[in-house]
Backbone as a printed PyTorch tensor [residue, N CA C, xyz], in Angstrom:
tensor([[[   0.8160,   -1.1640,    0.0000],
         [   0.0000,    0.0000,    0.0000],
         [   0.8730,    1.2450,    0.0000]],

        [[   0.3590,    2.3330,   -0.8200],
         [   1.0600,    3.4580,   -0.9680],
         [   0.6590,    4.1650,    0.3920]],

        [[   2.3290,    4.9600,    0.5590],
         [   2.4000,    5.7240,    1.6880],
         [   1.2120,    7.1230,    1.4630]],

        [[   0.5640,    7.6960,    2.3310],
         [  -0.2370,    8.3320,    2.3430],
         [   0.4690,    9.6900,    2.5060]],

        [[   0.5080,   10.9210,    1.9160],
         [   1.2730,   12.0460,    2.1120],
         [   0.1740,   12.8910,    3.0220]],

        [[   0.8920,   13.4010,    3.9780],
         [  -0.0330,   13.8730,    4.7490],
         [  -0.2980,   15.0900,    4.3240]],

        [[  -1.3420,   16.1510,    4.4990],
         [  -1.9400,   17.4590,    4.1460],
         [  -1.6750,   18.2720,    5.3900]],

        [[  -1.2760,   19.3120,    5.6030],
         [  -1.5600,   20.2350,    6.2340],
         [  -2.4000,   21.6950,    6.2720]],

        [[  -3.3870,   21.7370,    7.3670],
         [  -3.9430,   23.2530,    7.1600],
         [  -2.9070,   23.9050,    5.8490]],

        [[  -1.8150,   24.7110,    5.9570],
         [  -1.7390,   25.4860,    5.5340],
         [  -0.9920,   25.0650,    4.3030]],

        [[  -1.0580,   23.8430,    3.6350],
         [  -0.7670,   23.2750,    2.5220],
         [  -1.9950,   23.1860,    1.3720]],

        [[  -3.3800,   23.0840,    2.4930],
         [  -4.5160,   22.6540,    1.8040],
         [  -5.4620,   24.1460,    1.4100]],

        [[  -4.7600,   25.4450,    2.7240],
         [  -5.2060,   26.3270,    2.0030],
         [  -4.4690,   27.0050,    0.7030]],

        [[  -3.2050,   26.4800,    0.6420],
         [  -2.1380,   27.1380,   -1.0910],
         [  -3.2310,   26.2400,   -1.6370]],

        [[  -3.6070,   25.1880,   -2.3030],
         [  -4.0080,   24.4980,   -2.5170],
         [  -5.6650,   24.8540,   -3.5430]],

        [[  -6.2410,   25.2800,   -2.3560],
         [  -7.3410,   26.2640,   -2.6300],
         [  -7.1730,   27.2420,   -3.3330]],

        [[  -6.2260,   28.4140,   -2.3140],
         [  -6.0210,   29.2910,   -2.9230],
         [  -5.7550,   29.5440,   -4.2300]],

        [[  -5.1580,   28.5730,   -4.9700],
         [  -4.3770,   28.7500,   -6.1340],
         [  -5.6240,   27.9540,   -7.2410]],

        [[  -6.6990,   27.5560,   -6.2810],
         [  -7.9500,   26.8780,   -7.4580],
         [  -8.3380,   28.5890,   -7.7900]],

        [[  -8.6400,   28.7320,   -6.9620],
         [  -9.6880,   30.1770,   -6.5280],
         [  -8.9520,   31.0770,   -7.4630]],

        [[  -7.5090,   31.2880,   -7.1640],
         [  -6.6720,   32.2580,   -7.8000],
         [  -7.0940,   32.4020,   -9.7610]],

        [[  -7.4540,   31.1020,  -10.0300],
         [  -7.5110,   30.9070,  -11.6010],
         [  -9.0490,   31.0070,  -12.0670]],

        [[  -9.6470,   31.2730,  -10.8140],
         [ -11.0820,   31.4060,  -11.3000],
         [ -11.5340,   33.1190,  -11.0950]],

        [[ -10.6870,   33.6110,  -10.6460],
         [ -10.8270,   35.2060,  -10.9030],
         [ -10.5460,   35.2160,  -12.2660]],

        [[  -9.4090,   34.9790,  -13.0320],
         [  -9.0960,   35.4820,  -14.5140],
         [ -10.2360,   34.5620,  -15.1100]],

        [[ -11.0810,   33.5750,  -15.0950],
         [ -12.2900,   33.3830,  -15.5320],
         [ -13.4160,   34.1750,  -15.3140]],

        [[ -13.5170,   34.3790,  -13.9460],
         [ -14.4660,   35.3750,  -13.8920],
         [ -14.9290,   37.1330,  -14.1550]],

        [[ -13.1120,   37.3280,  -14.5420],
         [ -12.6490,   38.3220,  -15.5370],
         [ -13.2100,   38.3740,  -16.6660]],

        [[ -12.9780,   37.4660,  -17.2710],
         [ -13.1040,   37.0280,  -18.7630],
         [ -14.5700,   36.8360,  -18.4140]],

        [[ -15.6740,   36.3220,  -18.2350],
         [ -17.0820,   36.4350,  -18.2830],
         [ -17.3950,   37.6420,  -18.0850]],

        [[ -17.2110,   38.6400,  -16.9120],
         [ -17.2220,   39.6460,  -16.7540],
         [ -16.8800,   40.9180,  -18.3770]],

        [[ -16.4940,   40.3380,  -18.8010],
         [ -16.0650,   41.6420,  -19.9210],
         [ -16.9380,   41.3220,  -21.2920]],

        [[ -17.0330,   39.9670,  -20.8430],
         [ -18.6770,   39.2010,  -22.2280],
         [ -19.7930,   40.0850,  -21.5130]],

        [[ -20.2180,   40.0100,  -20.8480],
         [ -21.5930,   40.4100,  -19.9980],
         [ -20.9420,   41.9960,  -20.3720]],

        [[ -20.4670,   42.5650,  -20.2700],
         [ -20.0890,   44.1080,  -20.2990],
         [ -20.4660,   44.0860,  -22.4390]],

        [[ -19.7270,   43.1440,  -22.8600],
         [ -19.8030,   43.4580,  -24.3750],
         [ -21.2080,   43.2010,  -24.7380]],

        [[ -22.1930,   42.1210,  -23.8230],
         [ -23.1990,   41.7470,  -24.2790],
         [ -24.5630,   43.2300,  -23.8080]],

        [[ -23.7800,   43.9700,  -22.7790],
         [ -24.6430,   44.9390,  -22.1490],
         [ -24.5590,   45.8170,  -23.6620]],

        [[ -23.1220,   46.2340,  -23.9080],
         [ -23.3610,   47.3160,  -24.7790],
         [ -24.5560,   46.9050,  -25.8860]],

        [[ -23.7780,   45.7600,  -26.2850],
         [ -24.7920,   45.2620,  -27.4300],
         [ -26.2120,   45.4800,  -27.3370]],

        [[ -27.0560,   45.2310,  -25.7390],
         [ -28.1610,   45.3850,  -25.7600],
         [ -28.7070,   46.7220,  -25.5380]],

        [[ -27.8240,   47.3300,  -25.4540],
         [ -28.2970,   48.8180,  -25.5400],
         [ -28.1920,   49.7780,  -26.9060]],

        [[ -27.3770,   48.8140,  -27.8010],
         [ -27.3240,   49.1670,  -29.3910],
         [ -28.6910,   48.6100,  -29.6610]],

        [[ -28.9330,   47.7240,  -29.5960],
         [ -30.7560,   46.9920,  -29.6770],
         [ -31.4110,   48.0830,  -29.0710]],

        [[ -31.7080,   48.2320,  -28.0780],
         [ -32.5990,   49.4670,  -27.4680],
         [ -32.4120,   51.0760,  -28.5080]],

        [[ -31.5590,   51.2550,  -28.5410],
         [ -31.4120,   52.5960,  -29.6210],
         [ -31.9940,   52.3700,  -30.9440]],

        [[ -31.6740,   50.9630,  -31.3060],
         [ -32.4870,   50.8630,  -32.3720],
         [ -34.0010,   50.5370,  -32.3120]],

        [[ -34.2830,   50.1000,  -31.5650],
         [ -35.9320,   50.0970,  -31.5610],
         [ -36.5300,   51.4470,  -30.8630]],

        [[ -35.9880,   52.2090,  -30.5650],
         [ -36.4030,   53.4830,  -29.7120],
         [ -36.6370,   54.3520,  -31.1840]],

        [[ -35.1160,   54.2210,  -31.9510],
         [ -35.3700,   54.8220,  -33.4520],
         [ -36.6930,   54.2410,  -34.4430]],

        [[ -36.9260,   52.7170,  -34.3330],
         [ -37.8860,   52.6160,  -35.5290],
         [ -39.2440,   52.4940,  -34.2560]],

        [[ -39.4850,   52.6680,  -33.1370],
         [ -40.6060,   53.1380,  -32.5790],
         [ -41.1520,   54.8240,  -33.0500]],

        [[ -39.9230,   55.3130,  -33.1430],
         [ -40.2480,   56.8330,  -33.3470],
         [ -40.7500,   57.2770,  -34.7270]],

        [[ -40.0750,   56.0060,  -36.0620],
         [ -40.6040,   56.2240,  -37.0070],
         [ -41.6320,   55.6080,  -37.0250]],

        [[ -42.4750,   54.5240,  -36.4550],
         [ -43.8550,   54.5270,  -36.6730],
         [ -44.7430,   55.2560,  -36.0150]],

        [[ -44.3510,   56.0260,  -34.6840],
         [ -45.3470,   56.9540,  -34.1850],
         [ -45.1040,   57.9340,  -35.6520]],

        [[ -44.3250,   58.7060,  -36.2330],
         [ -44.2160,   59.2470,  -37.0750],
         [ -45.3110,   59.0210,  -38.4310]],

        [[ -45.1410,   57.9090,  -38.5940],
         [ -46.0690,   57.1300,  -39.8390],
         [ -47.8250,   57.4040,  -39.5320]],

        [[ -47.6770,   56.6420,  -38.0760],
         [ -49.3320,   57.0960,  -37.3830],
         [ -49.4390,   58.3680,  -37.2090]],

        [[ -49.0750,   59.4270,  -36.8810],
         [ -49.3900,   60.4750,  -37.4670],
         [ -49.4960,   61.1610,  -38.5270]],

        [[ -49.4480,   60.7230,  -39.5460],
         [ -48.8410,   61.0440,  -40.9480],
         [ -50.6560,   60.3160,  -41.5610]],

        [[ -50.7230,   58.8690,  -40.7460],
         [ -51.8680,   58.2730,  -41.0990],
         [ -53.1870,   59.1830,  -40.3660]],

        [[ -53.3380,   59.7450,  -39.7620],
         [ -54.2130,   60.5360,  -39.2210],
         [ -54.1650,   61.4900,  -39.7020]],

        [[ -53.2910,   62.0680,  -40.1050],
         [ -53.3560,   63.1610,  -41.2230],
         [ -54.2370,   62.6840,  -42.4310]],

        [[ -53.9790,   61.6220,  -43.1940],
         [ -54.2700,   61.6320,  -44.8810],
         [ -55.6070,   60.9050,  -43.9880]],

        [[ -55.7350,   60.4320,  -43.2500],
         [ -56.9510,   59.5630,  -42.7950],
         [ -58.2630,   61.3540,  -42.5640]],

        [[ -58.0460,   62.0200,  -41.7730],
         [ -58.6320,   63.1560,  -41.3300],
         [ -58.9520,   64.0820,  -43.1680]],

        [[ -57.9390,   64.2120,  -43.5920],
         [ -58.4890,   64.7310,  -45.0730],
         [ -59.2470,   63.5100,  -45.7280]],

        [[ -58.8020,   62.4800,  -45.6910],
         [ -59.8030,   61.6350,  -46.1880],
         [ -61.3540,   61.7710,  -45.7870]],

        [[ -61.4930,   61.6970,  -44.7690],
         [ -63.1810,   61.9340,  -43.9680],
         [ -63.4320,   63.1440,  -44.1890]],

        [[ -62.5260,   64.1590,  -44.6010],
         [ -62.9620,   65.7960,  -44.5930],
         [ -63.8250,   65.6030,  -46.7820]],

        [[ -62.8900,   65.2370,  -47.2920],
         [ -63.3870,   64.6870,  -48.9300],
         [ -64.3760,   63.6490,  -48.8330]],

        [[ -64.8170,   63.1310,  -47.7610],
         [ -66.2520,   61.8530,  -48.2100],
         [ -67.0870,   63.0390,  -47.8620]],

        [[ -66.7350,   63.8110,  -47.2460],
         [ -68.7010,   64.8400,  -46.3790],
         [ -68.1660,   65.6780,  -47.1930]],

        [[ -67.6410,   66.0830,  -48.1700],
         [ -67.3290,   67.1510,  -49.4590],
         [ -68.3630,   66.6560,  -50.6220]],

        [[ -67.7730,   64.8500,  -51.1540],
         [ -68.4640,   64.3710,  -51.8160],
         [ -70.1480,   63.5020,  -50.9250]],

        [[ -70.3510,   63.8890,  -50.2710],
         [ -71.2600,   63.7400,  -49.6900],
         [ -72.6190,   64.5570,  -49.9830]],

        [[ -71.9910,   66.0550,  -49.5430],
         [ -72.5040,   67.2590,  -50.3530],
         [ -73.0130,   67.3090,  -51.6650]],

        [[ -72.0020,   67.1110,  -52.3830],
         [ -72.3300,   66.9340,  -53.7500],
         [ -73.2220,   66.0780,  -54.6510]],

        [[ -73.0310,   65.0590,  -53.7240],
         [ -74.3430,   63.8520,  -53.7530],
         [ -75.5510,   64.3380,  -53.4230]],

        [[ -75.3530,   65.0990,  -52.7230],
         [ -77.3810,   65.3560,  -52.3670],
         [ -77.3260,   66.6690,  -53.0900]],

        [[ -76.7720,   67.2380,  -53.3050],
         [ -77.3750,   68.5950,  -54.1470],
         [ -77.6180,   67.9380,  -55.3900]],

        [[ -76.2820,   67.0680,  -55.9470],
         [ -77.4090,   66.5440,  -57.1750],
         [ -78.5350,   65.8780,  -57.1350]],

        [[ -78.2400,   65.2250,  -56.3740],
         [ -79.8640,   64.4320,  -55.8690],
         [ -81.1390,   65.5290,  -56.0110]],

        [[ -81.2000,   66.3060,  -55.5510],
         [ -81.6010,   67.8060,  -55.1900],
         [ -81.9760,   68.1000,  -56.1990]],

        [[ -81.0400,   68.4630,  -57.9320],
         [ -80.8840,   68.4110,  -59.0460],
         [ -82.2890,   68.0590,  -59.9380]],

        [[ -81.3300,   66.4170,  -59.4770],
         [ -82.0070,   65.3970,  -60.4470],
         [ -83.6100,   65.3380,  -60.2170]],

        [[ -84.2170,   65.6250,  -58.9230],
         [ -85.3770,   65.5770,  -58.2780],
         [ -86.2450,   66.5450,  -58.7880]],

        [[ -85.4950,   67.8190,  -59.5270],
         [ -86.4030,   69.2540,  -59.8100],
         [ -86.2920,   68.8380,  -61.1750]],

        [[ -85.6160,   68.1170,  -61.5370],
         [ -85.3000,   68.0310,  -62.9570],
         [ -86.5020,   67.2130,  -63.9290]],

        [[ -86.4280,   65.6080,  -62.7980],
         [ -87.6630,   65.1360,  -63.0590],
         [ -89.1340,   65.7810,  -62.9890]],

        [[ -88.9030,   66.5900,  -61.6970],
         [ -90.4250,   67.3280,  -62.0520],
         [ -90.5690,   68.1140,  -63.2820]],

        [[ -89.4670,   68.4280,  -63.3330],
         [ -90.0160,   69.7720,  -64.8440],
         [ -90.1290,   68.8750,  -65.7780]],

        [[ -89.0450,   67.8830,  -65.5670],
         [ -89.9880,   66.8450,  -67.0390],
         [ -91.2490,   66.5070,  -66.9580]],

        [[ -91.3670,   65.7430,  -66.2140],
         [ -93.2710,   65.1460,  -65.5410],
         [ -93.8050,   66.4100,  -66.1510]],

        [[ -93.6340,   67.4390,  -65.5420],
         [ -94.3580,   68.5360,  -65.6650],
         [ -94.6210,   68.8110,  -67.7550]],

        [[ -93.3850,   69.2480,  -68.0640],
         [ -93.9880,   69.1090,  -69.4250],
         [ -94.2090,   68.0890,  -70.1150]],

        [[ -93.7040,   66.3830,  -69.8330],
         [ -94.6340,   65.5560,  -70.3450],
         [ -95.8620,   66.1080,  -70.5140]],

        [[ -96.4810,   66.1460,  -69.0900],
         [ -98.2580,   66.1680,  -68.7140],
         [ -98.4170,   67.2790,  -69.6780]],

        [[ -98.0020,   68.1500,  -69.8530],
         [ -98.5340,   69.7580,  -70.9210],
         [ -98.7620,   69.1830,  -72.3970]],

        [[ -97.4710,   68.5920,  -72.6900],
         [ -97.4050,   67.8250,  -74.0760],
         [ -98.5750,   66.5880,  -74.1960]],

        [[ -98.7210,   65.9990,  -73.6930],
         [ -99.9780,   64.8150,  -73.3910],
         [-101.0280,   65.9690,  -73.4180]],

        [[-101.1870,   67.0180,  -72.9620],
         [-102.6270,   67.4430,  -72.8970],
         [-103.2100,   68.2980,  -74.3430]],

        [[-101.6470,   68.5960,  -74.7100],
         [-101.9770,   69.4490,  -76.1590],
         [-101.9420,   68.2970,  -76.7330]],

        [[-101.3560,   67.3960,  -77.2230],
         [-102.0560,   66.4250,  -78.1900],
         [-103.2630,   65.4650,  -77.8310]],

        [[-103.7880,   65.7190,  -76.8610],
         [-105.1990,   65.5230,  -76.7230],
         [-105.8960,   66.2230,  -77.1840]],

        [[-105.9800,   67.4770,  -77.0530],
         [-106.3070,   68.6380,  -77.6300],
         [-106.2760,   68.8920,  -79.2980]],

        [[-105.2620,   68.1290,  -79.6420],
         [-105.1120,   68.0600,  -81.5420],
         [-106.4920,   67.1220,  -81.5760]]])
């Protein structure tokens, strides 16, 4: 049987220490990903802050041509009933001289 090397406290804390020691420059190195991955997500945020601003932009732009749009249907709206209006006096004066013409050639 192999001789057993004995450990001491202050053998077993170098020991440690020197695990621990190599997991700072790892935790360095993650540390500066998470820093590159922050910037990154704040290049994402600038960019959606920018194309949020161009569609509030767009929706207003759509409420614009939308608002002249509804202002041109009650324009042509107008115009619809006055001819209506028109066409309504128009037929009477015809009716009207039909019936005159029907009565003079009764009259022949």
């Amino acid at each position: 049987m192999p001789k057993r090397k004995k450990v001491t406290i202050d053998g077993l804390a170098r020991i440690v220490q020197k695990g621990f020691s190599g997991m700072d420059k790892h935790f360095e190195a993650v540390g500066k990903q998470f820093g590159f991955i922050d910037k990154r997500f704040e290049a994402v945020d600038k960019q959606f802050e920018a194309i949020v601003e161009k569609f509030e932009s767009i929706d207003g732009r759509f409420d614009c041509v939308d608002g002249r749009f509804n202002a041109m249907d009650e324009r042509f709206d107008a115009v619809e009933e006055r001819l209506e209006h028109i066409e309504k006096i128009l037929i009477v004066d015809h009716n009207q001289r039909i019936e005159r013409l029907e009565m003079q050639i009764q009259e022949l």
